[in-house]
C-alpha positions in Angstrom: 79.5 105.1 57.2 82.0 107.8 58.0 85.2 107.4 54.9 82.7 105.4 52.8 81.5 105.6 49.8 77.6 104.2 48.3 76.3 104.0 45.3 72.3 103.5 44.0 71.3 102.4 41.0 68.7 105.1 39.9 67.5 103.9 36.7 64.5 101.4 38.7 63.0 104.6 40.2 62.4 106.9 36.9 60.0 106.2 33.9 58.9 107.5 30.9 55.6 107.0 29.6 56.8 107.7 26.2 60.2 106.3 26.4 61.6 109.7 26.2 65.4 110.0 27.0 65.9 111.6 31.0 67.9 113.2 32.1 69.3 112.7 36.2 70.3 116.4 38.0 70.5 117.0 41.4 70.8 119.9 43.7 70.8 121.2 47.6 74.1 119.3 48.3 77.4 121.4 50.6 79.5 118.9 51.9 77.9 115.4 50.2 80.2 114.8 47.1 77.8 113.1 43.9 79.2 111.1 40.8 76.8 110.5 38.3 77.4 107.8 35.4 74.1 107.9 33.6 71.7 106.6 36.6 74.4 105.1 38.5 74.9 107.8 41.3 77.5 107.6 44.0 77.5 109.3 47.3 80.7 110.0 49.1 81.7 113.0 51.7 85.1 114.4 52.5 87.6 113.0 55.1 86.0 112.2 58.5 82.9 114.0 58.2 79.6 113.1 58.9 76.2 114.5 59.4 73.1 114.5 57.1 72.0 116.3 54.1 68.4 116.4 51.7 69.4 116.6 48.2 66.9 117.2 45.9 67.1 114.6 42.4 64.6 116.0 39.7 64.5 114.2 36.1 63.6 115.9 33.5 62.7 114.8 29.4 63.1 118.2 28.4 59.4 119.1 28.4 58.1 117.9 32.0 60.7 117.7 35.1 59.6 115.8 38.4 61.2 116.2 41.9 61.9 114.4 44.8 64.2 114.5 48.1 67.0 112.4 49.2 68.0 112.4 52.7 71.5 111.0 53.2 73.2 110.2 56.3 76.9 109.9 57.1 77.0 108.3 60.5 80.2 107.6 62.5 82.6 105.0 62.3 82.7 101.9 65.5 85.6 103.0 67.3 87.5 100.3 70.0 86.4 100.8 73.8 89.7 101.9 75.6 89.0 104.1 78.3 92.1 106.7 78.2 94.0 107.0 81.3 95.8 110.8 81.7 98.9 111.4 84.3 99.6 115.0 84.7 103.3 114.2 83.2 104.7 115.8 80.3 103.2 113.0 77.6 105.3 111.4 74.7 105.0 111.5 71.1 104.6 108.2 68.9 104.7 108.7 65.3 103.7 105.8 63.4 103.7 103.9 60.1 100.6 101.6 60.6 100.0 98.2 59.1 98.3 95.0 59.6 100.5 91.9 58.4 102.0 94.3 55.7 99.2 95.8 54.6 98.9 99.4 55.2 96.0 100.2 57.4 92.6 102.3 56.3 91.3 105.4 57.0 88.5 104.6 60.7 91.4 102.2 61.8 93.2 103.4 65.1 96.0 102.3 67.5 96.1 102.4 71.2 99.1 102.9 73.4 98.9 100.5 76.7 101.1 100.0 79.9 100.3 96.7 80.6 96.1 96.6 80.5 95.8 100.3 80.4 95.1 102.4 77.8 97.9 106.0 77.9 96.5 106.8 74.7 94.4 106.6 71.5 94.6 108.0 68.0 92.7 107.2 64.5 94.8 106.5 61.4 95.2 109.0 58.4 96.0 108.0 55.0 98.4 109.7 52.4 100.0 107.6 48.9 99.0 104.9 50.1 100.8 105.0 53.6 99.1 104.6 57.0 100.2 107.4 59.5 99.2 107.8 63.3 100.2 110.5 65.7 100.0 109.3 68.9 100.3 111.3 72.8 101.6 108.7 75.0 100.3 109.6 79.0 103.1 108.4 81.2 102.8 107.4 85.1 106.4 107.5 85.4 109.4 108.0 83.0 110.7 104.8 81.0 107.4 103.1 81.2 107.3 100.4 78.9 104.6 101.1 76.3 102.7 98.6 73.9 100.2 99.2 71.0 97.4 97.6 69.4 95.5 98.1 66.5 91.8 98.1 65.9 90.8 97.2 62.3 87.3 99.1 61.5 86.6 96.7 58.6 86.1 93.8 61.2 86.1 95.3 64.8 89.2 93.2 65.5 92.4 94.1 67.6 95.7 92.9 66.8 99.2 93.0 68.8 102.3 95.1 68.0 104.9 92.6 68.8 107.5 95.6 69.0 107.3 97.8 72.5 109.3 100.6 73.5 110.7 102.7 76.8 109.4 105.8 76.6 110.4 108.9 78.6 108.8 112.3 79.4 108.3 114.6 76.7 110.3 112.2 74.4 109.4 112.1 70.9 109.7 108.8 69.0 109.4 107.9 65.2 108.5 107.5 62.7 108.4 104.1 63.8 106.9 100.8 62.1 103.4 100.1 64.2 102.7 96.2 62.1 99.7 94.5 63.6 100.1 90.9 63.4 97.2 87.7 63.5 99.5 85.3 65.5 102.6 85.0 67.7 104.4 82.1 68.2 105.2 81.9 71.7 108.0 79.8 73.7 107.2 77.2 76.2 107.3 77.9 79.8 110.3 76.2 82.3 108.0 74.7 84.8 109.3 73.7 88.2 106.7 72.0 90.7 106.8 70.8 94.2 104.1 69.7 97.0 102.9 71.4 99.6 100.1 71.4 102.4 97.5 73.1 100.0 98.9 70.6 96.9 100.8 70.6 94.5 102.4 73.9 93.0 103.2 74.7 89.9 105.5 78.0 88.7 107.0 78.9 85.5 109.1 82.1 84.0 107.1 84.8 82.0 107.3 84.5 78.3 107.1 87.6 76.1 103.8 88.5 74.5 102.0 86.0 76.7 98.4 87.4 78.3 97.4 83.7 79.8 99.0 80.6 80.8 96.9 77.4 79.9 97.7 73.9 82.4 97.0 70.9 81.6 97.5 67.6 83.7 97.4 63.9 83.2 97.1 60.9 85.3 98.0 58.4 82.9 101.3 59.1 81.7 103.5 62.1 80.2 102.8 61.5 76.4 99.0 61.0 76.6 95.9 61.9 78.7 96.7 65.4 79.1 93.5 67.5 80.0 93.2 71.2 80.6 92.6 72.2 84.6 93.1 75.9 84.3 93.7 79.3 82.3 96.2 81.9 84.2 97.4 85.2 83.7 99.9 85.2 86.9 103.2 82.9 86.9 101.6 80.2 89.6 99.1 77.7 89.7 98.2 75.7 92.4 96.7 72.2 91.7 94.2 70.8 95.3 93.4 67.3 93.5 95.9 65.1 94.7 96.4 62.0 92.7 98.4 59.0 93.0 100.5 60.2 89.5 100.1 63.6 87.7 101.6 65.0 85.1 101.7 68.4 83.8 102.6 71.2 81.1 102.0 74.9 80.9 101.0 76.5 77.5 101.6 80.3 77.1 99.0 81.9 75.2 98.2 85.5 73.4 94.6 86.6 73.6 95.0 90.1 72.2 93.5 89.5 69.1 90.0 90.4 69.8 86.6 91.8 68.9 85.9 95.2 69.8 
């Protein structure tokens, strides 16, 4: 895989009748990079490439040499599915320092930029000393849009939150800021008011930060016990039709942004 590095253990493939010493070369290689440590060989390529290339391996015991090809293939990285929308604004610039819990990212890792559910823009993380960098063009609808990011960790296929989010304006260029990833969010609990009416009874509650769903449970038995879940949200209203002689209720905020691709 693209960034990746493999390595074969050649020494089951060669023989000598005679138990002569041999001796690994290899040849035909431009842009595959080969480390040899007697018949350990590793393969590795430079930054983001990929592509295929035949290398030919001969082994030699310094009176009869044999040949044979190699074909190794560098294939692409999985990338996240965010569809990039463009406005025909002047877009801003995000520079980032990218992390997951800490822990600076790896080269195939990228971050998105989102307004609400849709992706303004996409960008793969490069590595230097050890430091995660991202350079990110922001597409804005209108100016001061608020803008959130997410990460998608290669390793796993997995996309994590930035808790942070920013007002960005046209042509505005922002950073280096700190992009950190994060596994959970603690989220506070909803102020629920309810009251009845012809369709039953309704339910509302203020929007919590971070929050992507709203979980409601009810019970009919009493408000410490019995509670049930009746229905997952993403709006600020839920209306329950099943009248019952007693009900009680609570409204859980949840964060589903933590994902596979």
């Amino acid at each position: 895989m693209k960034n990746g590095t493999l390595q074969v253990d050649f020494s089951s493939y060669i023989y000598d009748a005679d138990n002569d010493p041999l001796q690994l070369n290899y040849s035909g290689n431009t842009y595959i990079h080969i480390q040899m440590e007697n018949y350990l060989v590793t393969f590795s390529a430079p930054v983001n490439w990929t592509g295929s290339e035949t290398i030919t391996f001969s082994v030699s015991d310094g009176s009869a040499i044999s040949y044979d090809q190699v074909e190794v293939i560098v294939y692409p990285s999985p990338i996240p599915n965010w569809n990039v929308v463009v406005y025909p604004n002047n877009s801003a610039t995000v520079y980032g320092i990218v992390t997951l819990e800490g822990v600076p990212c790896e080269l195939n890792d990228w971050v998105g930029a989102f307004v609400e559910n849709e992706c303004r823009g996409m960008a793969e993380v490069i590595t230097a000393n050890g430091t995660a960098y991202v350079t990110l063009l922001v597409n804005l609808a209108s100016d001061e849009e608020n803008v959130s990011f997410k990460i998608f960790d290669c390793s796993t296929e997995t996309i994590y939150p930035v808790l942070e989010t920013y007002n960005l304006h046209f042509g505005e260029e922002l950073g280096p800021i700190l992009l950190n990833g994060v596994s959970s969010i603690e989220l506070a609990s909803p102020v629920v008011s309810l009251f009845h009416s012809t369709e039953g009874y309704v339910l509302s509650w203020n929007a919590i930060p971070y929050a992507t769903q709203y979980k409601i449970y009810r019970s009919t038995l009493s408000p410490y016990e019995g509670f049930e879940l009746i229905a997952t949200v993403s709006g600020l209203q839920y209306i329950d039709s099943e009248i019952q002689s007693k009900a009680f209720y609570y409204v859980k905020a949840v964060n589903n942004q933590i994902s596979k691709k």
